[in-house]
N, C-alpha and C positions, 0 to 999 in steps of 0.2 A: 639261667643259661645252663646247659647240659653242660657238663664235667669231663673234660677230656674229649671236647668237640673234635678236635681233627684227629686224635686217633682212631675216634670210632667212627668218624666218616670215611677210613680209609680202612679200618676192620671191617665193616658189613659189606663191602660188597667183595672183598676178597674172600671171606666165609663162604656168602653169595654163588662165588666162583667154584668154590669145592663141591659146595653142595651143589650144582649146577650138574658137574661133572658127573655127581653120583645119583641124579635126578635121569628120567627119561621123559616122562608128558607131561611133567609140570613144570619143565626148566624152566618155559618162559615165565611163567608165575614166582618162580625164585628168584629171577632176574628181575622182574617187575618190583618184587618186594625190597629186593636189594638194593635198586636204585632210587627207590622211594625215599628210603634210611635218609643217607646223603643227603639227599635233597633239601629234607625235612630240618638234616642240621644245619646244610648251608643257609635254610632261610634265617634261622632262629638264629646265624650268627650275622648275619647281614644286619637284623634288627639291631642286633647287640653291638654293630661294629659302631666307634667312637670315629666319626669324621674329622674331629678337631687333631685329633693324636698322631704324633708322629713316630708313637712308640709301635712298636710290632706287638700284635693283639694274640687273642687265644694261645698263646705261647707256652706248649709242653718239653722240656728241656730234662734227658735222664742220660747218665754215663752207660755206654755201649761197651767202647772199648779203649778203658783210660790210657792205657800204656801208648798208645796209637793216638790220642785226644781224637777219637770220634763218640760225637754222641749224635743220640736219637733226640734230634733239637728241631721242632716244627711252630709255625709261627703265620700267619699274615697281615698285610699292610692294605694300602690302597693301590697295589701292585696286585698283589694275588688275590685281594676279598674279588673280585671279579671274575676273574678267570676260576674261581671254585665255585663261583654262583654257575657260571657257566658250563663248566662242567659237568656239572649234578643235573642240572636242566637236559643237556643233550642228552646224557645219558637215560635219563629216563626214557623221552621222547621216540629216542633210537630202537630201545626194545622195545615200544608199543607200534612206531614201523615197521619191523622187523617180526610182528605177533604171527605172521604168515609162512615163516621158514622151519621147514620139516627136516630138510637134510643137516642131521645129525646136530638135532635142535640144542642136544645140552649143550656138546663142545662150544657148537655157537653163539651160544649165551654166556656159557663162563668166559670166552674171551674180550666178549662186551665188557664184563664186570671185572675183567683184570685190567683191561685198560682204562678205567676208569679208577683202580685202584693206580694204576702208573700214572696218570696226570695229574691225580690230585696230591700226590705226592712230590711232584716236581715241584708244583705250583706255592706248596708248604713247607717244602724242606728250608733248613737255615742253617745246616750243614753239608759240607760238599761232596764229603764220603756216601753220606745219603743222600743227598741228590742227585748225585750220581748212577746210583743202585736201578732209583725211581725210573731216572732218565733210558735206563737200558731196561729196565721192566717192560716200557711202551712199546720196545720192538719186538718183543716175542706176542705179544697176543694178534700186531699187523702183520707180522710175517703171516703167523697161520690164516689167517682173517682173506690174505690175497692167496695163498699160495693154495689152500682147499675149498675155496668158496668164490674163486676168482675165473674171470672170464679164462680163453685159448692159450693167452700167453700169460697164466696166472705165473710158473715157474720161474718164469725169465722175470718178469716185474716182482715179481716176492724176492729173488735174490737180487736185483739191482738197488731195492728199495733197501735190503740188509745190508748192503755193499755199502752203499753212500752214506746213510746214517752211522753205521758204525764205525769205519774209519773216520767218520768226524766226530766221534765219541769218543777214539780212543786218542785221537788229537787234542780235544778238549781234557779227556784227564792225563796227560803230559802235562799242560798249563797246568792243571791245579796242583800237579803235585811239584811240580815248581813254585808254587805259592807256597805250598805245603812244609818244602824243606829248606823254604830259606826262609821262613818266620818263625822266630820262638818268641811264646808267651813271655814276660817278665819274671815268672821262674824259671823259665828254661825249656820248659816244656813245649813240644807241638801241639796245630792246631788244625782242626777242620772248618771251625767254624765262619761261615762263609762271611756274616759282616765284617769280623775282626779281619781277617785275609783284605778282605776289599777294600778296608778302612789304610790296613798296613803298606797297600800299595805309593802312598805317598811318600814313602819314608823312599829318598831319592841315594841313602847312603848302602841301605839291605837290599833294593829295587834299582839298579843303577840302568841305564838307558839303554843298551841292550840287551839285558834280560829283559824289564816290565817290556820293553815295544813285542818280545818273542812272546812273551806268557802273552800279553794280550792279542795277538795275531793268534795265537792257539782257539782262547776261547772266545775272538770274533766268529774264526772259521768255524767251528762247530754249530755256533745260533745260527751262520748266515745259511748253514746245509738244511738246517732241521726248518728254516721259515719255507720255501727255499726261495733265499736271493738269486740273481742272475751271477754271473755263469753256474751256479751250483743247483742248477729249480731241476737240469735233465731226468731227474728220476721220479720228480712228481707225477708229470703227464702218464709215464706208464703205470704206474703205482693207482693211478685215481681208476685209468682206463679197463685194468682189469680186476680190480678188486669189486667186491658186492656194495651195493648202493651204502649198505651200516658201517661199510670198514672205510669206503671215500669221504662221508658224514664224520667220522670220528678221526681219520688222517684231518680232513681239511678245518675242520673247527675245533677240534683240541688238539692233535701234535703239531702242526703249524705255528700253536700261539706258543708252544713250548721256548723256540729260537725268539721270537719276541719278548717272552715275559724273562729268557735268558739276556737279550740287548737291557730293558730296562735297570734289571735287577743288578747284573755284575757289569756289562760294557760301560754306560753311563755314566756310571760312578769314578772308572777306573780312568774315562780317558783323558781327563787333565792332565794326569801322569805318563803319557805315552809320546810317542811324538806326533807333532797333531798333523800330520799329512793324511793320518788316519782319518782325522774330519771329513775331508776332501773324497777319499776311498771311500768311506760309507755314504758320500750324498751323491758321488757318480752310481757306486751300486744302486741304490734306492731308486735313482730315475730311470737308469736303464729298467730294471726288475717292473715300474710300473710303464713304462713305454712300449719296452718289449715284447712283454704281456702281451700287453693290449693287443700289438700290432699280430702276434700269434695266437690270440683267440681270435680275430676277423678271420685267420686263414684256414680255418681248422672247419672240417666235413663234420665229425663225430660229437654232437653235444655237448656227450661228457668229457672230452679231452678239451671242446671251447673251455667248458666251466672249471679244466683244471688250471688252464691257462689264466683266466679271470682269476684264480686264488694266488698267482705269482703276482700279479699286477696290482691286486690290491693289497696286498700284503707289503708290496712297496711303501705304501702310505704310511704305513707301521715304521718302517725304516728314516723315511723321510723325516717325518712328524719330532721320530728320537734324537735326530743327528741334528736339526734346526734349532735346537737348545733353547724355545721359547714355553712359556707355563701354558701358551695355549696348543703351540702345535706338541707338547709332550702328552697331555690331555688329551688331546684328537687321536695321539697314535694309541695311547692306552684302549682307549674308547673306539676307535679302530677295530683293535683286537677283540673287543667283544663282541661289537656288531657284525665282522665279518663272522663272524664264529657264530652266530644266530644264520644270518640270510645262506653261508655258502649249505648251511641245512636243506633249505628248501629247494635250492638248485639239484642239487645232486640227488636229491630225493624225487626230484622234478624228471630228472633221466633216467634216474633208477626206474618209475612208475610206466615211463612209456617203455624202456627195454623189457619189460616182462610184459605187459601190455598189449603189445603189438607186433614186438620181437627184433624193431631195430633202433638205433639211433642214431643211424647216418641224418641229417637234415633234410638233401635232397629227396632222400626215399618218404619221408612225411611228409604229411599234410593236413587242416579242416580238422583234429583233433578236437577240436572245443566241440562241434558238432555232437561226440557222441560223448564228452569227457566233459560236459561243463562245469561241474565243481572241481574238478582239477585243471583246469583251465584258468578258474579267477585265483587260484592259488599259485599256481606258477606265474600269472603275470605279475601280482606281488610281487611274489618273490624275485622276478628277474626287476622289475624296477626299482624294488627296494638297492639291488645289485647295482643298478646304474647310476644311484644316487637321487630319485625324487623326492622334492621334497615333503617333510611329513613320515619318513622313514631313516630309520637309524642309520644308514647309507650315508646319507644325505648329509647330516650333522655332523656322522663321525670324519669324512674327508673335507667337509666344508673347511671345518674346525682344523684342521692340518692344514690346508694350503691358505686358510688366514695367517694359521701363525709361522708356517714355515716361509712365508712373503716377507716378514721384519726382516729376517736373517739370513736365508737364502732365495733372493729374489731371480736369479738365472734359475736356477734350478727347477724353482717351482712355476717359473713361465714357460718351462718346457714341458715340464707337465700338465699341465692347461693346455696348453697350446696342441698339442701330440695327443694325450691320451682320453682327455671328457670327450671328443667327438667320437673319436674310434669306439669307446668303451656302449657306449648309446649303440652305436651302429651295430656291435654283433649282438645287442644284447634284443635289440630290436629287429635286428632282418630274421635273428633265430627264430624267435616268437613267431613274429607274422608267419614265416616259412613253416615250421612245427603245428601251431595250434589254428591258423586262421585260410579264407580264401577254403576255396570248394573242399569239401570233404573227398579223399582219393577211394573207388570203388572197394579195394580190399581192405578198410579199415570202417565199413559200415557195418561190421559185428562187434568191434570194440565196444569194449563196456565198460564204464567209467573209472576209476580206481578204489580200490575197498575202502572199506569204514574207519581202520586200522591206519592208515596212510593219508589219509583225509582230515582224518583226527589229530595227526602227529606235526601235520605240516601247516592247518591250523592254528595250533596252540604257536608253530617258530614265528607266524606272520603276525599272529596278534600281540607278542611279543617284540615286533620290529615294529610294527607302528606303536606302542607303548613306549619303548624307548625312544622313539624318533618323534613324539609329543611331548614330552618328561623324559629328554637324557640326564637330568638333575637326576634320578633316581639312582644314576650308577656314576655319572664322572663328579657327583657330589663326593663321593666315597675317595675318588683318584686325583681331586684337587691339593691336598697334603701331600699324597707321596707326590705328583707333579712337581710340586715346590723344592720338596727333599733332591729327585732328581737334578733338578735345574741347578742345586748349588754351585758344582764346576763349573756354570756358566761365567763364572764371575771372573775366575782363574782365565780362563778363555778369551773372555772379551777384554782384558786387560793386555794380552798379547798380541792383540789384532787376528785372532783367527776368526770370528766371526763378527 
């Protein structure tokens, strides 16, 4: 096993990035190689990761700043082995869709590979001080990603997008430093480190009942902006709508999972110790967020705003899944998190391909695509069905596996879900299709010419990867069966009290 795995998966492509900057015609080729790196270690540490353990793996722990108790402390579990597999994947992927973009190809590329150095960093950190850093890392390379490379109202969507996420960053670290300075070590000393904070929240004498309820209303609110849950998703749709097909790819399948892999990691743990009306609040969330969704991608003209909508709604699953405190529906949301984070690839890639294409992507104005597009045709039907859950697709598994298990524990809930959202979700996913790719081809789009080799290639490799997982999802929720379990502890606390 390579020796200081995850810092040098988080070194090469931030190098990557400089050199990018200071590259002109071979950026993409620096970014190609850069994201290779990563990649190469996330496999070698996938191999190496120990399923049976509950201990936190590849784990580099060095003094930063002792007088402060922060250190540079990185680590994963069966929480984040996933989401850094995932990671490394998109991002490669992304730069070899992306092998076609001329305008001001270096910046472009170094901000691929910085954000790539920001997610994998969130996803590793085991300290708060740095997870933190990580977490505001990811918004400088989306800002510019929407704000210079972004459709008409790139300006207005790149500051809204900074607006929202950052005020719920800097609410999140409120909470932590309310963790921060009301826990000292047993000498005296403070701490950052995030298990021990999380672990200390129990102590019901240092953590009395309203602070821990305020600290954890801080850093709910923060995950639930960055997933985005309902009421808080408003700044997605414009964020997706005008930003470049690479920066909606990397918003919707890595910063997304960020507020997720934030529920699992600290909310989960903490909420036995809170007051549990909270329960109640994250499982209304979560069904609105997947209802709602739903009900606002059927209404939606512009493709790419359906399919940002579709990322609210499924990402409810993720919420759902967590709050239902069962080992199976915790596992489905985990697993959730990664399949969405594969399929919303090829959607968005799916929109991306016909706006430069053909030049719009209102629905009504398409038509008969497959006609002159057929290999990107049987790629987007994948992908959108993988989307609506068929089975034999990661889709399909990852919500199956949530609304079996969120039925033990919250059976209203998840009959609303059923009930409301699997029809609707088929229906835009299906009238789009038909409407976009099928039925007579319309006069002005019989010059169209298929989509390049580069983009064909990329969205490929995300579908053969969604039916891989969605035949053998053992390959990855074998990994998230441990920490599921670890999660699930406070269930006990919980169901003692009659909250679930």
């Amino acid at each position: 096993m390579i020796s200081n795995a995850i810092t040098l998966m988080i070194a090469v492509p931030l190098i990557g990035a400089v050199l990018c900057f200071a590259a002109k015609s071979q950026a993409r080729i620096v970014a190609l190689i850069a994201s290779l790196v990563p990649l190469f270690i996330s496999l070698q540490m996938y191999t190496g990761f120990d399923k049976t353990s509950k201990l936190m793996q590849f784990v580099e722990s060095y003094n930063w700043v002792p007088s402060l108790g922060v250190k540079y402390t990185v680590g994963v579990d069966g929480i984040g082995m996933p989401l850094v597999l995932l990671s490394t994947i998109v991002s490669v992927l992304v730069v070899i869709y992306s092998w076609g973009e001329h305008d001001r190809a270096n910046q472009f590329f170094a901000l691929l590979l910085l954000n790539e150095v920001g997610v994998l960093g969130v996803f590793t950190s085991l300290d708060f001080f740095l997870f933190y850093i990580f977490w505001e890392i990811v918004l400088i390379p989306m800002f510019f990603l929407i704000g210079n490379w972004g459709g008409p109202r790139k300006s207005y969507a790149a500051i809204k997008f900074f607006i929202y996420t950052h005020i719920a960053s800097l609410i999140m670290l409120l909470a932590i430093f309310g963790l921060y300075f009301t826990y000292r070590m047993p000498d005296g000393s403070r701490t950052f480190d995030m298990l021990t904070l999380i672990q200390a929240t129990s102590d019901k004498v240092l953590f009395p009942p309203a602070l821990i309820n305020l600290i954890f209303a801080g850093l709910l609110f923060g995950f639930l902006v960055k997933m985005p849950a309902f009421p808080f998703h408003t700044w997605l749709p414009d964020a997706h709508v005008e930003a470049p097909t690479a920066g909606s790819v990397l918003l919707a399948a890595l910063l997304l999972k960020m507020g997720g892999y934030g529920i699992f990691r600290v909310i989960l743990p903490m909420l036995p110790n809170v007051d549990k009306m909270f329960v109640t609040v994250i499982a209304i969330i979560a069904v609105l967020s997947i209802v709602y969704g739903a009900f606002l991608a059927l209404a939606q003209k512009d493709l790419k705003k359906m399919v940002a909508y579709s990322s609210v709604s499924h990402m409810g699953f993720v919420t759902l899944g967590a709050v239902a405190f069962t080992w199976l529906s915790i596992q489905g949301a985990m697993f959730q998190q990664f399949s969405h984070g594969l399929i919303t690839c090829v959607l968005f890639m799916s929109a991306g391909t016909i706006q430069h294409t053909v030049g719009t992507r209102i629905i009504a104005d398409l038509g008969g695509l497959a006609d002159r597009m057929p290999k990107f045709a049987v790629l987007m039907l994948a992908g959108f069905m993988a989307s609506l859950g068929l089975p034999g697709m990661s889709g399909f598994v990852a919500e199956f596996t949530v609304l079996a298990g969120s039925y033990a524990t919250l059976p209203f809930y998840t009959l609303i879900v059923i009930f409301f959202s699997v029809a609707i979700t088929a229906a835009y996913h299906l009238w789009s299709m038909q409407k976009v790719m099928f039925g007579p081809i319309l006069p002005k789009f019989l010059d169209v010419h298929d989509a390049h080799t580069y983009e064909i290639a990329s969205m490929t490799a995300f579908i053969l990867l969604i039916i891989l997982f969605g035949v053998q999802p053992a390959l990855i929720t074998d990994i998230m069966g441990t920490a599921a379990y670890q999660v699930m502890e406070p269930v006990k606390t919980l169901a003692q009290m009659g909250v679930i």
